[in-house]
Phi, psi and omega in degrees: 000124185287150159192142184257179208272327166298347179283307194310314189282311185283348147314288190281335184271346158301310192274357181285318206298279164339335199280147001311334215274173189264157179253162198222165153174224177202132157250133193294161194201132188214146164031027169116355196255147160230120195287302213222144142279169181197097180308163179209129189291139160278061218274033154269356194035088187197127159305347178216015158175119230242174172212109145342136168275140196287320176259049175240307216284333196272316203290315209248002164261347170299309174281339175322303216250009162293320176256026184105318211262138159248171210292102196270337162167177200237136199219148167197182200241146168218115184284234351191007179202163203289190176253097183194150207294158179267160186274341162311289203309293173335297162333299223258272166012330183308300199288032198195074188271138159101349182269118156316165184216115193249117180230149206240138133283116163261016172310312193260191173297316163267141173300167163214127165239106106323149178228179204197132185235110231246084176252090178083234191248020189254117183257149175228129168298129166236138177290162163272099194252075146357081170305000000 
């Protein structure tokens, strides 16, 4: 999945702004590319686990398919762990069959954003390709 270093930087930087708690949003997607972030509030406000707020998800899947473009991943944060789905995210992935999981670590000194294809209990990686 192509995505560029400013898209990357607004990610990790979403997720510095939130920390402790983990951070959430949605990202647009076109032709193999993933275009635009679009932050979103958490409403469990939690170090260990997130929910879209329900009139963010709307608000932004609305501007998504306004501009064309559809919901290209699903992106949240894990301050205090690596980047890889959690047996949450795997949960919660059901409701979002075929969206990519874009997850950032603030575990170490430097962030890691990674993606992930989330099927039933089968996780698979996909690069992040830097444009």
């Amino acid at each position: 999945m192509r995505v560029t270093p400013e898209l990357i930087d607004e990610l990790i930087a979403h997720a510095r702004g939130v920390a402790p708690n983990e951070c959430c949003g949605m990202i647009a997607g076109d032709d193999g590319r993933l275009t635009s972030y679009f932050p979103a509030a958490n409403e469990f406000a939690s170090p260990m686990r997130f929910q879209i707020d329900a009139g963010d998800q709307l608000r932004i899947t609305n501007e998504i398919e306004r501009r064309g473009e559809q919901i290209g991943a699903i992106f949240h944060s894990h301050p205090n762990s690596e980047a890889r789905p959690s047996q949450t995210d795997v949960n919660l992935a059901r409701w979002w069959p075929g969206v990519l999981w874009v997850i950032c670590s603030l575990a170490e000194r430097d962030p890691v954003v990674r993606g992930f294809e989330i099927d039933g209990t089968e996780v698979r990686e996909v690069e992040l390709d830097a444009e």
